[in-house]
N, C-alpha and C positions, 0 to 999 in steps of 0.2 A: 504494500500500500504506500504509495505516493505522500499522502496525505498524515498529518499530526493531529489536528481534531479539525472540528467543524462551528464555526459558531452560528448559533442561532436567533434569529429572530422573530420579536413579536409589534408588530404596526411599526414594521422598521429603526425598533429598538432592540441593542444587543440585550437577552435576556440570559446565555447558558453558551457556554464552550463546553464541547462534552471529547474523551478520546476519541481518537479513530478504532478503538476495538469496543467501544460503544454504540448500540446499533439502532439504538431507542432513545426517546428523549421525551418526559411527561411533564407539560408544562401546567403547573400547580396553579399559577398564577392569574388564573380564569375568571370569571364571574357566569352561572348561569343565565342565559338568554341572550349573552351578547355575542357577536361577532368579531372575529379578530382576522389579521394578516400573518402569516406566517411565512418565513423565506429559509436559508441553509445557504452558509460560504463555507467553503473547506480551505485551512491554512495548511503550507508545506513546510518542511523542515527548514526552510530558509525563509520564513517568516511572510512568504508572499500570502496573500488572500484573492481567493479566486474572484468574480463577482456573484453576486446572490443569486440561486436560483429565481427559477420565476415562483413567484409566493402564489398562495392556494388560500383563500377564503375558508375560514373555517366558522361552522358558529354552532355554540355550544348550546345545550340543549335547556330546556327549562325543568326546575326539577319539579315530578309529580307530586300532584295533591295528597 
């Protein structure tokens, strides 16, 4: 693997550098019913940072009555 970790974003805030042998990433920091942005850069051992994925709309559910 190329790649050192990946950092992650939420509405185009860094929230989570996670390893590259970390395959998951649960972002706590949610609120029910809202919507967020999500994107992923991967850094190389020489400190470069790719640019962001393209981000994926995500929106969290509302919790049951």
């Amino acid at each position: 693997m190329n790649h050192w970790y990946y950092r992650v974003f939420r509405d185009f805030s860094l929230i989570a550098e996670v390893d590259n042998i970390h395959f998951t990433f649960v972002d706590t920091g949610v609120a029910h019913g809202a919507t967020y942005w999500h994107s992923v850069s991967a850094v190389n051992y020489f400190f470069h940072e790719s640019i962001q994925t393209t981000g994926i709309a995500i929106e969290m559910p509302s919790p049951l009555p």
